[in-house]
RODO-289459 format. One record per atom (N, C-alpha, C, O, CB): x, y, z. Coordinates in pm, whole numbers, plus 50000, padded with zeros to 5 digits. Glycine has a CB too. Layout:
XYZ ...
END
This chain:
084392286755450 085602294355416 086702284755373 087062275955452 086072302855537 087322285855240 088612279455218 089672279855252 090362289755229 088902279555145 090072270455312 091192273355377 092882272755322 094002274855370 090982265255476 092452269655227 093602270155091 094372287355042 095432290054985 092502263954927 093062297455106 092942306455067 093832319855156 094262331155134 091622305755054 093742309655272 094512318255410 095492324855411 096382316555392 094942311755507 096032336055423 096882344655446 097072348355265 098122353955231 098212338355548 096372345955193 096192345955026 095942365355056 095962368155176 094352332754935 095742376154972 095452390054934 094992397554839 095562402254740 096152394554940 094022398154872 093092402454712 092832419854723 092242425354817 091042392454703 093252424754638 092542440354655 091502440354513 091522436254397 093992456054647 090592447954609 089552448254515 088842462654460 087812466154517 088562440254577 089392470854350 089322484454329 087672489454329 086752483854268 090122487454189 087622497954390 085822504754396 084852491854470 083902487054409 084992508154186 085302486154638 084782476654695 083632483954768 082902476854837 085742468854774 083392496554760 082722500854879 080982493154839 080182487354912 082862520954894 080962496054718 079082497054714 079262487354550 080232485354476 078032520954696 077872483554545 077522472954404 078612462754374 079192457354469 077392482054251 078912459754252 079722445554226 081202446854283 081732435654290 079842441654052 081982456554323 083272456454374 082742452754567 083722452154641 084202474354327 081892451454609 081782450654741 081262437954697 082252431154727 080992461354833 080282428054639 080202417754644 081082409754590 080902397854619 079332416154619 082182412454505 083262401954469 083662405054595 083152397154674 084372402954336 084692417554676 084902417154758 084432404654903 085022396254972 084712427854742 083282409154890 082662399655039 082632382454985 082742373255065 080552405755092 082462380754847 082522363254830 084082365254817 084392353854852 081572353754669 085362371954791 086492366154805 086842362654968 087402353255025 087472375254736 086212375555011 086542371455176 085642360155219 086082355955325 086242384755290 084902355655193 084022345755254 084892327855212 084752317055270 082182348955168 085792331755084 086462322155081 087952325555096 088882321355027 086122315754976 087972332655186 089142327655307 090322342255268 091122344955358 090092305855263 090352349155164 091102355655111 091392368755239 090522367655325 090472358854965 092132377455262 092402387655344 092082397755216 092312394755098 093972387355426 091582408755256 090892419455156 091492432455191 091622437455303 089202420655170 091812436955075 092022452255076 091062459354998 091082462354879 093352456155024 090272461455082 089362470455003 090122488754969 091162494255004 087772470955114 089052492454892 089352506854866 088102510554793 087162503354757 090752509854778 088402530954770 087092532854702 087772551654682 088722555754750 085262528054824 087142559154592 087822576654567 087052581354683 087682590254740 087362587354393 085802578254745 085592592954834 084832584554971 085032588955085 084272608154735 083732568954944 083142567055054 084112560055159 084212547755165 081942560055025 084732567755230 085282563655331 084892555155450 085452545355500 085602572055360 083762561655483 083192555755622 083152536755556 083712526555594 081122565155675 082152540055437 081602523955410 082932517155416 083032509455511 080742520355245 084192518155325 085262509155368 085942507255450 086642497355435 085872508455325 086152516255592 086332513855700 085692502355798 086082494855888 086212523755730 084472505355729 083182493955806 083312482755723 083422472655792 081312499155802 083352480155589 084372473555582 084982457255612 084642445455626 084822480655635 086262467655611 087352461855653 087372460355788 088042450755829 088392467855612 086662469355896 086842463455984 085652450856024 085332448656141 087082473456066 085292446155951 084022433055946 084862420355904 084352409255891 082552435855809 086592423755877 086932413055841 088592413055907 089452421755892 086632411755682 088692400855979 090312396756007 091082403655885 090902401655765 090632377956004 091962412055943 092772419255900 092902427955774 093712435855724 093472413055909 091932423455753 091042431555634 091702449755621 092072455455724 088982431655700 091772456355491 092352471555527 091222480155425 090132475655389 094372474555474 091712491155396 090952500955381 091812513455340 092592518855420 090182502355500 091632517655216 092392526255118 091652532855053 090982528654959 093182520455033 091722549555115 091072554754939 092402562454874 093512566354911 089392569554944 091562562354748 092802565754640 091702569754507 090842562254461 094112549054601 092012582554466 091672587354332 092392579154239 093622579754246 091992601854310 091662568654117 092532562854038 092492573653898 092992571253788 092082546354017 091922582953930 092172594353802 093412597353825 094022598253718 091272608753796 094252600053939 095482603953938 096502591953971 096402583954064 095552615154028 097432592453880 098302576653842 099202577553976 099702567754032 099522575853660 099302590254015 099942590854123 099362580354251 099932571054306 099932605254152 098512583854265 097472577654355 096822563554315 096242554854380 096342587554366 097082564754213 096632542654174 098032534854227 098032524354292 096492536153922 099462544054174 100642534454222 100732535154350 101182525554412 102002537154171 100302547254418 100512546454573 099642537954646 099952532654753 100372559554637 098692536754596 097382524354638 098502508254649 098512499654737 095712522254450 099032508954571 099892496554577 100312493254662 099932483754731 100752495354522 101452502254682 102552504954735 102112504154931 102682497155014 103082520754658 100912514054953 100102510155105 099542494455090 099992486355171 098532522055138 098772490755011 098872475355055 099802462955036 099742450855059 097942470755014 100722471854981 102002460855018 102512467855162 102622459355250 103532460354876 102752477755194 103342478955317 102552479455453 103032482255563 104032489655306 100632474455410 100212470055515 099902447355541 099942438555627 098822481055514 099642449555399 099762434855438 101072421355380 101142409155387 098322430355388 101842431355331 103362422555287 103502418055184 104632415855140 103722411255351 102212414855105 102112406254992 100942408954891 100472419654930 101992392855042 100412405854808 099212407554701 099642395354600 100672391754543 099172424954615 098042390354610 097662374554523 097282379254429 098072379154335 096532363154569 096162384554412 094712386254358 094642407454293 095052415754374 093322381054540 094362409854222 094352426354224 093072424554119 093242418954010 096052436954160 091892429354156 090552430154053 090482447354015 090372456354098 088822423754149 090552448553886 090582459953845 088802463853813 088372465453699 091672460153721 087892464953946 086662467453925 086372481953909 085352483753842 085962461854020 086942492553949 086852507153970 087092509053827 088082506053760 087912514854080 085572516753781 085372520953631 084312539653661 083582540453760 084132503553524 084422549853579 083532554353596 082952554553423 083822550353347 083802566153684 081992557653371 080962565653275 080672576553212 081212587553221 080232566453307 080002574053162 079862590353060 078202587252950 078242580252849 081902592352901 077012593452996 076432587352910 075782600652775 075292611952771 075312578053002 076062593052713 076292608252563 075662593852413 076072583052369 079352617152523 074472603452390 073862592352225 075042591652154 075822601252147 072472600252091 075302577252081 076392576151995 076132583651849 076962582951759 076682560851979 075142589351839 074822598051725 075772612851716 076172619351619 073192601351741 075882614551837 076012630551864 077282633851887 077482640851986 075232635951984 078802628351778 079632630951788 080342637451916 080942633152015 079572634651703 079822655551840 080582672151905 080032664652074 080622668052177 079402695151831 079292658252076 078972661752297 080202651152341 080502649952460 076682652752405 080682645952267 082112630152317 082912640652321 083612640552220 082832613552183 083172650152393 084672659252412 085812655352464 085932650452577 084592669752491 086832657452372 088172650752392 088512651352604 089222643352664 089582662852271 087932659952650 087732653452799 087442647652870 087792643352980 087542654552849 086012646952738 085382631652831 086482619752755 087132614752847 083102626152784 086802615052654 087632607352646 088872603652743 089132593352804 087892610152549 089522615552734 090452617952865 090222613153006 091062608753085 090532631352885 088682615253025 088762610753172 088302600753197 088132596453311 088252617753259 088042595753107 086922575953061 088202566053076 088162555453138 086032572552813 089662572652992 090282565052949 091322564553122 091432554153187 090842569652787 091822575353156 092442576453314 091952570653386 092672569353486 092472587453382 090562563153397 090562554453486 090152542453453 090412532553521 090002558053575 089342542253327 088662525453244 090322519953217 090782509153256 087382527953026 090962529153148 092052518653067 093632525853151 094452517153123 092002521552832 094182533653210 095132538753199 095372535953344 096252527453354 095132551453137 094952539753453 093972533753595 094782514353582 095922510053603 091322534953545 093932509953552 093992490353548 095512493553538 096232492153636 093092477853376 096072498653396 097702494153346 098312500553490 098882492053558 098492503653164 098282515353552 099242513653641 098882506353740 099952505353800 099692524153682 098002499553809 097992493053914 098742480353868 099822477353918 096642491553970 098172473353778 099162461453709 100582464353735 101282456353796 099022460253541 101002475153692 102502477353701 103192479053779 104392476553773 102902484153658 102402485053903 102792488554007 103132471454098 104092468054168 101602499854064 101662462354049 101252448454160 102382440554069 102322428754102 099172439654164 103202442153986 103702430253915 104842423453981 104992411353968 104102433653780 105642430854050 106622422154150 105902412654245 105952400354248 107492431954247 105282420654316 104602413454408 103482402054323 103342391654388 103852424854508 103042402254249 102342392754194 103262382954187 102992372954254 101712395954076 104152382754133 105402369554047 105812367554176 106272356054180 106982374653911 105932375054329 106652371054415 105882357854499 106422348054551 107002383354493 104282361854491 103312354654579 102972341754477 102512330954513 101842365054625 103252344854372 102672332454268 103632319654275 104852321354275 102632337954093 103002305154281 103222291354293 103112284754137 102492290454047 102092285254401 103652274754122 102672266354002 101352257154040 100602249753975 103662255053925 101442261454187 100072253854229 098302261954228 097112259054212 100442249554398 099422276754265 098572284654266 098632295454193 097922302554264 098412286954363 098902301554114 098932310254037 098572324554059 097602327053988 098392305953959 098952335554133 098562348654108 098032353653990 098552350953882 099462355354130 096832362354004 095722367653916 095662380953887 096582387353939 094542364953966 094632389553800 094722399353766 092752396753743 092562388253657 096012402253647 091842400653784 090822401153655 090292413353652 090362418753763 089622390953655 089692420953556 089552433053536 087972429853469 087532421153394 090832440353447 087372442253541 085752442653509 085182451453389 085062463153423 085002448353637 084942449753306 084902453853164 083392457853150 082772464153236 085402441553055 082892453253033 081352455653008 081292452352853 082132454552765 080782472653047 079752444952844 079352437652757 079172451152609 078802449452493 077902428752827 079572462252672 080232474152564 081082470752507 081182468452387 080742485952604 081892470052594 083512467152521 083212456152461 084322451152442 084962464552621 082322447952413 082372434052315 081172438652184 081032433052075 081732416452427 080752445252215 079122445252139 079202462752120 079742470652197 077392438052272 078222466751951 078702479351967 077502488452024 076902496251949 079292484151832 077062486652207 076692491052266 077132499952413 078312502252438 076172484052250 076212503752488 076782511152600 076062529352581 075332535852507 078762509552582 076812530652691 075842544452720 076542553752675 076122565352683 075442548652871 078072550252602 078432564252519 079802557552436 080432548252486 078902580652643 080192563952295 081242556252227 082532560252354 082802550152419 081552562552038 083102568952385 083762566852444 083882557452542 084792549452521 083862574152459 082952555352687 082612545952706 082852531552691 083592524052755 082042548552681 082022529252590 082522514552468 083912515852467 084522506552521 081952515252276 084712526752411 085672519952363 086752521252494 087892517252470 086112525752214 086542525052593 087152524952712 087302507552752 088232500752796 086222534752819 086622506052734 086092488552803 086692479152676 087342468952696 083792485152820 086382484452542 087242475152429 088412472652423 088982462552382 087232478552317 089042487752492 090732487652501 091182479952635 092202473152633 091412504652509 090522480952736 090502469452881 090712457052841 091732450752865 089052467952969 089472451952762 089652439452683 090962433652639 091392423252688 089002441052572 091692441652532 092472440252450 093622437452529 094312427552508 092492450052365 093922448052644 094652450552726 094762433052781 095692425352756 094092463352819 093772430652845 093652414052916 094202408952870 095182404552929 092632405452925 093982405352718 094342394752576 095962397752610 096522387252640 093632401152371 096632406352611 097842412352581 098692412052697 099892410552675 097672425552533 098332413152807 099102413752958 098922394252980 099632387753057 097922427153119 097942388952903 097872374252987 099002368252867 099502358352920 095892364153001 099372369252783 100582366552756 101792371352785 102702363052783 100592366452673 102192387952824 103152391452891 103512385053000 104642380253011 103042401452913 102312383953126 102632380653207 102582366853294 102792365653415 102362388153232 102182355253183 102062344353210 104042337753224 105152342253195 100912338453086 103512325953281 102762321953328 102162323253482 101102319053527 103052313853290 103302331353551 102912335553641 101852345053720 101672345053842 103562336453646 101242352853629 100212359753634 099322356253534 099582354153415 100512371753634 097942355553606 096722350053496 096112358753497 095772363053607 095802338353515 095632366153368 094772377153358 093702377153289 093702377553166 095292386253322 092612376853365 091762375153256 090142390653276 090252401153340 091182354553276 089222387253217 087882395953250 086652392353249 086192382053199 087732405353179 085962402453317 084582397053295 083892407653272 084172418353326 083962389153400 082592405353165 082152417553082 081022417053096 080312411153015 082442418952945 080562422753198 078722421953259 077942429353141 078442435053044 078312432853442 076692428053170 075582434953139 074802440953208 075232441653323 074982429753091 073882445553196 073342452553282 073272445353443 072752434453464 072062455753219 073852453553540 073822447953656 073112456953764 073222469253765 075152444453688 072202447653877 071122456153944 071822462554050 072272454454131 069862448154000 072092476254079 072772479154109 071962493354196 070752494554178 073692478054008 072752504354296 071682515354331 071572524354201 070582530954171 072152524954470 073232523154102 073122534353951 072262529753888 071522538453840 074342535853839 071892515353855 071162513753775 069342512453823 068702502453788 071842502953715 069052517453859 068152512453930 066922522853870 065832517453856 068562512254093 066992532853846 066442542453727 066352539453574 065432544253508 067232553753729 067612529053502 067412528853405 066162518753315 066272509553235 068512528253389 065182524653366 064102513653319 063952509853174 063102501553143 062752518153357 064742515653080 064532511452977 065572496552918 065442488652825 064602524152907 066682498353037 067382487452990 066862476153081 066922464653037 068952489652994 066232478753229 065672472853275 064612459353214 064612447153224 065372481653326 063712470353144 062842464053065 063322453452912 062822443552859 062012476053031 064332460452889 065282454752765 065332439252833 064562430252800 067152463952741 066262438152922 066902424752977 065372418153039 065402405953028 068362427853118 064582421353077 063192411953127 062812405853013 062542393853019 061812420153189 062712412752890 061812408452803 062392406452673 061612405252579 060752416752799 063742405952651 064242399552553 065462392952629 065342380952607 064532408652431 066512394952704 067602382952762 066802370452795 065862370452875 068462387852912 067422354752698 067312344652779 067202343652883 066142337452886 067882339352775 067592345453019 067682348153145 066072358053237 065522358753346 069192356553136 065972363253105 064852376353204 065082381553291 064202383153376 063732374153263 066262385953308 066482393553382 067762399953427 068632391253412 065992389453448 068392412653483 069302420553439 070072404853559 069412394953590 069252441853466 071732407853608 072492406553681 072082410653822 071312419653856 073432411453631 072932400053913 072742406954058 074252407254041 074932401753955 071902398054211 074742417154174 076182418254172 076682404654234 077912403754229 076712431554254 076082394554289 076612382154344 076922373854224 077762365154246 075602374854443 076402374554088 076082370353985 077652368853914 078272359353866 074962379753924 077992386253939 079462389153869 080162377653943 080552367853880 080262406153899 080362378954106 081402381054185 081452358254167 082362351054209 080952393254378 080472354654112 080872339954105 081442336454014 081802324754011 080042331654110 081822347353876 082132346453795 083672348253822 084492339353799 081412352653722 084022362253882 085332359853938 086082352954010 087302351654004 085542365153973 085212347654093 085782341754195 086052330154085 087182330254038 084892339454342 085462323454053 085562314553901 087292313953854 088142305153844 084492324853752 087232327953836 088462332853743 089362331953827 090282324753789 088492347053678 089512337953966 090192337154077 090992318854079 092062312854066 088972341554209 089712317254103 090042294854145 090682289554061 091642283354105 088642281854141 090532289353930 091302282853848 092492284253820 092752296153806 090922282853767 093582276053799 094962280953751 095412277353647 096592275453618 095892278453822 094292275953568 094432272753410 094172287953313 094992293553240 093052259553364 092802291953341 092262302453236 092642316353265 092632323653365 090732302353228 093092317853088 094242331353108 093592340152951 093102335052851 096582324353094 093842354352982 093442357052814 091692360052836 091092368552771 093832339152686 091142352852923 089612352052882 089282363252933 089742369153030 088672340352933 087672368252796 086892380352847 085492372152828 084992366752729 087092396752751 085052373352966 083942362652999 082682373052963 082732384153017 083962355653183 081532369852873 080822381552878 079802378452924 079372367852878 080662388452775 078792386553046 077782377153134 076872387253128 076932397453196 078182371353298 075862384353032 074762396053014 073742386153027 072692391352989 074702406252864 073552373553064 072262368953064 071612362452904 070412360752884 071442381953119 072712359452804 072122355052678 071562367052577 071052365552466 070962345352717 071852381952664 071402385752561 071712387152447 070772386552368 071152392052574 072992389452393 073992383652284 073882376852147 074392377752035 074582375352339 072622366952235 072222357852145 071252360352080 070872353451986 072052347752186 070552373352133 069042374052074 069502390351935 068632394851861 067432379552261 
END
């Protein structure tokens, strides 16, 4: 455990289950105090947070903006401060990019309330407190979990894609607003092994037998990547894209 890291505060959006619970557990393992959260599994983030020194536990619908700023607002008034805010809480929509009429301006609507609209108010809400906790030694962070959609013109639906393209853009655009005191950057997985994905055997098979790598992501995979992003107090702007090489093929 780092001890550099101590009394440091990371909230980590959608920590309960897959890659928001393993960035979660490697930030806490290096020393960070965690606010987890999650929209409905309660029990799991109770259990949790209580597995960790002072560790908390928040749910909050980030479909309603009401409820992303109030998410804030409780972990500043349970633990005083916020370092770290990972914008991992994303949901989906999977619709062929052929088939226009089935992308209904609702599903757009509700891709975008929490992929892209979701991240901006929590940002807005964490930005005092970010500039308040931030050093020039240490720098307060932002990183937001994207997908190798938002870079490539793939994914399980255009809306979707372009939910994660505008996240992107968003990064590029807030890490100059809010530098230098806030570093914002992303990371844009690929297929990651996960309990959702765990049916999709066709992408399964995709990443075995054509990714350099052979093989999809583990969620420990992401969370070294952040933590990555976390440690440094140089890299700002970046959308890290970690699909395993497939990119290249």
């Amino acid at each position: 455990m780092s001890s550099e890291n101590a009394g440091r505060v990371a909230l980590v959006t959608g920590s309960t289950q897959g890659i928001g619970k393993a960035i979660a557990e490697h930030l806490a393992g290096e020393g960070f105090t965690l606010a987890y959260h999650s929209k409905s599994s309660v029990a799991a983030g109770r259990k949790l947070a209580g597995g960790h020194a002072n560790a908390s536990y928040t749910q909050a619908d980030l479909a309603d903006q009401s409820e992303a700023s109030g998410l804030i607002a409780q972990v500043l008034s349970h633990h005083g401060r916020l370092d770290v805010l990972v914008n991992n809480a994303g949901i989906s929509a999977t619709i062929p990019h052929a088939d226009l009429g089935a992308a209904s301006p609702e599903t757009w609507h509700a891709l975008y309330a929490v992929n892209v609209i979701a991240p901006w108010t929590l940002i807005t809400a964490a930005e005092q407190a970010l500039r308040s906790s931030s050093t020039k030694e240490c720098s307060s962070c932002v990183v937001n979990i994207s997908s190798h959609a938002g870079v490539r013109p793939k994914g399980a639906s255009i809306p979707y894609s372009v939910s994660k393209a505008a996240l992107n853009h968003m990064t590029k655009l807030l890490a100059v607003s809010l530098s230098p005191d806030i570093r914002v950057n992303a990371v844009a997985p690929g297929l990651v092994d996960t309990q959702m994905t765990a049916s999709w055997v066709a992408a399964q098979k995709l990443w075995r037998e054509r990714a350099p790598m052979k093989r999809a992501a583990q969620p420990e995979d992401i969370a070294q990547i952040v933590s990555m992003l976390v440690a440094s107090n140089y890299l700002t702007g970046e959308v890290v894209l970690a699909d395993g090489g497939l990119n290249l093929i």
